[in-house]
N, C-alpha and C positions, 0 to 999 in steps of 0.2 A: 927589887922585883915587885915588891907591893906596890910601891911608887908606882910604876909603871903600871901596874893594871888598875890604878886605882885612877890610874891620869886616862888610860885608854877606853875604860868604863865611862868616866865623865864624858867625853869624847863622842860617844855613841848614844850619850844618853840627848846631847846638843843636836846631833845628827838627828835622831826621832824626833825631840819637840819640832826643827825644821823640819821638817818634810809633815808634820801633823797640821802644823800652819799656815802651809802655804797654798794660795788658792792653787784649785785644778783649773789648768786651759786646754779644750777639750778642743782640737781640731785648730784654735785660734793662729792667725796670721802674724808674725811679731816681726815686723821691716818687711824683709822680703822671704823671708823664712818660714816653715811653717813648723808647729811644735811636733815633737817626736812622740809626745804619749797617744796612747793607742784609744780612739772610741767606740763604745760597746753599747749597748743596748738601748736607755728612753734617750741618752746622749746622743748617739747616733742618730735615733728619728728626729730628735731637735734639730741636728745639724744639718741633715738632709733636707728641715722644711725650710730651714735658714735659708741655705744655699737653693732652694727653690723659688724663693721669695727675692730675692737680693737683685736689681738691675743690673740687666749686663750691655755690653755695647751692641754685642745679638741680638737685643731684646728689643730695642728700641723701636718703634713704630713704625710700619714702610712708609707710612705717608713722608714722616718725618725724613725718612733719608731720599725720598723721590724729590720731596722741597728743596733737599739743599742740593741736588743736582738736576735741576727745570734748568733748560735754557731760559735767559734771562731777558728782560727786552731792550731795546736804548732808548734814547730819547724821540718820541715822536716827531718827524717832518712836517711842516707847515702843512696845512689840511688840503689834503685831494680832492674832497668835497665838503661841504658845511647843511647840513638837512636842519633847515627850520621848522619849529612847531609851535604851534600857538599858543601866546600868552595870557595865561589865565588871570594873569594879576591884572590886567585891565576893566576887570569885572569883579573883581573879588570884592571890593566892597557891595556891590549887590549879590554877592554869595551864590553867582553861577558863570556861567561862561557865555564865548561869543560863537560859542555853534558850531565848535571845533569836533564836536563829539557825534562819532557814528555809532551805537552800539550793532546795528546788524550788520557792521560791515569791519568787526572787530578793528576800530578803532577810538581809542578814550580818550576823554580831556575830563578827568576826573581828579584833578589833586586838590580835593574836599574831604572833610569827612562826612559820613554817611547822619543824610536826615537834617542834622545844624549847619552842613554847607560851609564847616570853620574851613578858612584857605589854608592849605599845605605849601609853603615854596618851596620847600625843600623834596618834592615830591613835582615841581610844574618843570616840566624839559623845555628850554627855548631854544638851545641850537643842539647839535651833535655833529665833532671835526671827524673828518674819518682822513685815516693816511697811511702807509704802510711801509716795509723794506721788503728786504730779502728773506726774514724771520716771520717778523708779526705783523699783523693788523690792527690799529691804533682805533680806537674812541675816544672821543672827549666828551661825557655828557656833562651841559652845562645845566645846572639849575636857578631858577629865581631867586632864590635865597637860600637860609638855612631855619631849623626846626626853631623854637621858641628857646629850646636848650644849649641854641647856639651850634648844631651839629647837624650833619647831612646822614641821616639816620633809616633812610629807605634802605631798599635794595635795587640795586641798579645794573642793566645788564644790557645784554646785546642778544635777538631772538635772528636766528639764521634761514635761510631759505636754500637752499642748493640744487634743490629741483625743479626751481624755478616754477611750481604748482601754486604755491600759496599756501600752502604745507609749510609750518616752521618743521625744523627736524634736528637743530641744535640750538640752546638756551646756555650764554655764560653770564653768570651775574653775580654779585659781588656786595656784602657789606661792611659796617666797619673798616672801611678802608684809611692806610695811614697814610705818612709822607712819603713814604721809599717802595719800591715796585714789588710787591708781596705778593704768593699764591694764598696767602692764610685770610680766609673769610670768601674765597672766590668759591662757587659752585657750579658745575659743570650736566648738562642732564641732555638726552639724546632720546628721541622717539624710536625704540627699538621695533615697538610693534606697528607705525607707519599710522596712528589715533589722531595724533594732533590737527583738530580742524576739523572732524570728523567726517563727512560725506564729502559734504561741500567746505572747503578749509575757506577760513578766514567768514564764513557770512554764518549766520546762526542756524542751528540745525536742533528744532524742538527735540528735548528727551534725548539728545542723545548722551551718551556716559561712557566716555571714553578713558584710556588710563592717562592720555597726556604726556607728557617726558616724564618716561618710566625711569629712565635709568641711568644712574648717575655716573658719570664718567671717572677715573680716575687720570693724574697728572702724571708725566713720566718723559725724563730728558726733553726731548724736544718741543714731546704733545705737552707744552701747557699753555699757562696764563695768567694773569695779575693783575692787579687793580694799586692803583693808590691816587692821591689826591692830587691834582694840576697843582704844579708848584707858582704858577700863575696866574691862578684863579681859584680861589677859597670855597667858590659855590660851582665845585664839577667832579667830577670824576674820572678818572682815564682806566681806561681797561686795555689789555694789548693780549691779542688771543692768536697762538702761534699759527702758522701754512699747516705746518704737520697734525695740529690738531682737528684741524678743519679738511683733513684728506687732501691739501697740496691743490684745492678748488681753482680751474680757472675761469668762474663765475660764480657768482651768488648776488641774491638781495640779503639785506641785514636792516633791522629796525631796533632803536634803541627802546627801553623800559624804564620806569620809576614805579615803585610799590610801593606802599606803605606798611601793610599789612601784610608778608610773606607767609604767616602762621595760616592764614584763613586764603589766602592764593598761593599757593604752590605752587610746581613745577608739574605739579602731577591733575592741576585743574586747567591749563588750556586746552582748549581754546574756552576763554570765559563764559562767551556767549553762547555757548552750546549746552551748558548746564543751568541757567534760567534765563527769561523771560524776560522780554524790557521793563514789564511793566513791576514784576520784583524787584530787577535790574536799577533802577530808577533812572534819573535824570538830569545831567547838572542847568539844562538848560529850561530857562523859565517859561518859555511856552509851552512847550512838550509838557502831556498831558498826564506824566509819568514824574515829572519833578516833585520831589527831587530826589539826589541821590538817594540811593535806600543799600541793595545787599551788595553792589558792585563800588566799592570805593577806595579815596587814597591811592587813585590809580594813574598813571598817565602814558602813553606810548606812542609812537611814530607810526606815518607811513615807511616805504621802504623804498631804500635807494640800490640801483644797480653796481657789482665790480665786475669790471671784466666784458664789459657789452653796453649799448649804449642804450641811454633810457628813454625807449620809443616802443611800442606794443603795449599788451592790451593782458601785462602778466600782472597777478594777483596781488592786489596789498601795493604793490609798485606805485610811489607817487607821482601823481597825475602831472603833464604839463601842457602845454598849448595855448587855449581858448582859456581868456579871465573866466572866470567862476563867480556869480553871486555868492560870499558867503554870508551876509545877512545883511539886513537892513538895519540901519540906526540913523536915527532922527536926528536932523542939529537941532544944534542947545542943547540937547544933554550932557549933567555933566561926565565931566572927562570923555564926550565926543575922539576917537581915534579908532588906527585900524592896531592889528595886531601886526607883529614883523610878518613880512610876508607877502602882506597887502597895501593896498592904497588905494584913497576916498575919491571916488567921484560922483558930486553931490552929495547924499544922502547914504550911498550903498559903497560897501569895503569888497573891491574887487583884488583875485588872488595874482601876484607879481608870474608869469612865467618863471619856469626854471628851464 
């Protein structure tokens, strides 16, 4: 009998040191289990801010789950139309341009930077493929080159027209764009309040201070869009901007863009020319009395081409055709004497090709 309590003693004394030992898990998850002790007091607020803290599949971003369910684009069809725009790099060694640039009639051939006139190519648009299906509507902006860092490092986008005014009224543009069809870097913004261009859209309107593309759109199943790099071309960009986002339009104009500077142009400052002056504004071109560039730069955009109607009238921004056009004079023997794509020399003067 002593035995026995002396063993069963011993027993209980084993039993205490374990359990004195052993960590507490307070709430904790073990497999798929979860422990049976009960939590009580600074424990429980611990565990509540745990479990408030902890990512859940809930929790996750909308963007994030809208992205993985955008309709997607395919591969662009051979180009519907090709919209030429003039090459800056034909003058860049004299550090301005060949006269491509309207400032009061918002259109840029600016891809300088401001004051030094250093050339941008990955900023200068020479063509834009436009093509579409059933889904989307395809860009191709092509660029002169790429940054000195080897990268096409603007922000590049497509400006919409749907009113056929001259009014942009939707903006998608796009940077850091990779190899494979992505909405991640693409930016979407819509003139809610009807500002863009302000009286007179598209030509300068002193002082005026409008909000611009207020408002930023978000992506969802069908309504999106995406961007990534022509797998054919190193120096372009393709952007594909869905029917459904664009309201299922059966017309619009559309004009491409290259920025440099997105921090200091935003979406929320077009129309440019309405918030300064040419003569702030500057110039890239060397006669103009205003050269050279100053607050407006790193910029470059398109006229605008029609979908859905044929391009004849007298609508805003819409590029011109007909009747050749002096666009400037240049002397032979100078060097590198040429025209820009576009155009072609007879004698002396670079006359614009019809479209």
């Amino acid at each position: 009998m002593k035995k026995n309590t002396i063993l069963y003693s011993g027993i209980m004394l084993i039993l205490l040191l374990a359990s004195a030992c052993a960590p507490v898990i307070s709430g904790a998850v073990i497999g798929d289990e979860a422990a049976a002790i009960p939590v009580t007091g600074d424990a429980e607020i611990l565990q509540e801010s745990a479990q408030a803290d902890a990512p859940t599949e809930m929790e996750a971003p909308a963007e994030a789950a809208e992205a993985s369910a955008l309709l997607m684009p395919s591969e662009p069809a051979d180009p519907d139309r090709t919209l030429r725009d003039s090459d800056s790099s034909l003058r860049a060694w004299e550090n301005r341009t060949l006269g491509a640039d309207k400032f009061l009639e918002s259109l840029y051939e600016r891809p300088f930077t401001s004051r030094e006139m250093v050339y941008q190519p990955e900023l200068d648009i020479i063509t834009t493929d436009f093509s579409f299906d059933n889904d989307f509507f395809y860009f191709t902006i092509r660029l002169f080159g790429r940054d000195e860092t080897g990268a096409l490092s603007g922000v590049y986008g497509v400006e919409f027209d749907r009113s056929l005014t001259g009014r942009g009224d939707l903006a998608v543009l796009a940077e850091n764009a990779g190899e494979d069809w992505s909405a991640q870097g693409v930016m979407v913004y819509e003139d809610a309040s009807g500002e863009v261009g302000g009286p007179k859209p598209l030509v300068a309107d002193a002082d005026f201070n409008g909000s611009g593309y207020d408002t930023p759109v978000g992506l969802a199943a069908e309504r999106a869009a995406h961007a990534r790099l022509d797998p054919q071309d190193e120096n372009a960009v393709q952007i594909a901007v869905s029917r459904a986002l664009l309201g299922n339009p059966e017309k619009f104009l559309w004009g491409a863009w290259a920025i440099g500077d997105f921090g200091a142009f935003g979406a929320s400052m077009w129309d440019f020319n309405d918030r300064m002056g040419p003569a702030v504004a500057g110039s890239p071109i060397r006669d103009d009395s205003n050269y050279p560039i100053k607050e407006l730069y790193s910029m470059d955009n398109t006229c605008r081409l029609p979908y859905g109607f044929a391009q004849s009238g007298n609508y805003p921004g819409m590029c011109k055709v007909g009747i050749p056009q002096v666009e400037e004079k240049e002397k032979k023997g100078k060097p590198g004497f040429s025209c820009p794509p576009g155009y072609f020399p007879i004698g002396d003067v670079c006359y614009q090709i019809p479209r």
